[in-house]
C-alpha angles and dihedrals in degrees: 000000000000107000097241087077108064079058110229140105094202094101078065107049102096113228094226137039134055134265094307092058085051103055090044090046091050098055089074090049104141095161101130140009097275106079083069095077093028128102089222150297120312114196140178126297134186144074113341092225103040122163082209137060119191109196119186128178106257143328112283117218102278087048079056094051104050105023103248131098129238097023110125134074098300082043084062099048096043085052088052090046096053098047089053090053094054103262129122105233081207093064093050129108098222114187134133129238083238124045106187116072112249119203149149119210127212098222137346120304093004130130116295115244125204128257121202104235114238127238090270091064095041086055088044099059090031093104083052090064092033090059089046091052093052091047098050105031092212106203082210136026112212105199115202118208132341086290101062084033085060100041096051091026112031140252091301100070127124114185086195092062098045108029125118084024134104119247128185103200127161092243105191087337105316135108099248125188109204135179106199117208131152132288110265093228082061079061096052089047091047121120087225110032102184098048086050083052101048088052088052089053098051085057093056095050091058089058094048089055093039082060091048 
């Protein structure tokens, strides 16, 4: 039976090394069906020792692309945001909850549009973002979006009901502290922009004064 059925990345996860041996590591995932269609794995990036953890839902198509996350148009804006709220996007952890691209196309050789992952392929790379969060030791998790907010705090999760607030939650066995917000692509899709924005701010800003 191929591996990415059972489901799960955790055969791949060394058990030893630091954010380097990881990223090598993840480029063989092959814990569930979508590394098939992707270009390739894209991991986490950022300061080793980060007190902040931003955690988004998958690579878009230029993260794809160019093996980073965070690197396309909502990257950008999710950089400006957090420099208006008061924190250093250099100082920042940046990863996603799934590290494959997942995507459906309308015809042949069109533009790839993006699919939201189910709840089977959050679980699967689950052991790839416990194994970030013990590395880096954030002193605060920033979820983005009701993806991220599902795959650290179950099905359950609305980002509409919790964002902008403080919550204190046990994520893979250890105390978190996390501040939940938007994505910043439902920014770019929203009817009024700047208002979306401004509220992503706000959140933010309650993340830059959490960390003090």
């Amino acid at each position: 039976m191929p591996p990415e059925d059972d489901y799960t990345a955790q055969p791949f996860v060394p058990d030893h090394g630091g954010l380097t041996a990881l990223r090598e590591a993840a480029a063989g995932c092959r814990g569930c069906p979508l590394h098939r269609e992707a270009t390739r794995t894209v991991f986490g990036r950022g300061d080793a020792h980060a007190r902040v953890m931003l955690v988004g839902e998958q690579p878009g198509d230029q993260e794809d692309r160019q093996g980073e996350p965070f690197v396309g148009p909502a990257g950008r804006l999710l950089d400006r945001a957090l420099d208006e709220a008061g924190l250093d996007p250099a100082d920042a952890y940046v990863t996603n909850a799934v590290k494959h691209f997942k995507f459906t196309r309308a015809e042949p050789r069109k533009r790839r549009i993006h699919k939201a992952p189910t709840l089977r392929e959050m679980t699967a790379c689950g052991p790839w973002l416990a194994a970030e969060l013990a590395l880096v030791e954030p002193e605060l998790i920033v979820v983005l979006g009701a993806t991220a907010g599902k795959a650290l705090l179950g099905s359950s999760f609305r980002v509409t009901q919790v964002r902008g607030t403080v919550l204190e939650e046990e994520i893979h066995g250890r105390p978190e502290r996390l501040v939940p917000t938007v994505h910043p692509s439902a920014v770019l899709r929203a009817d009024d922009r700047e208002a979306a924005y401004q509220g992503l701010v706000a959140d933010l800003t309650v993340a830059a004064h959490a960390l003090g």
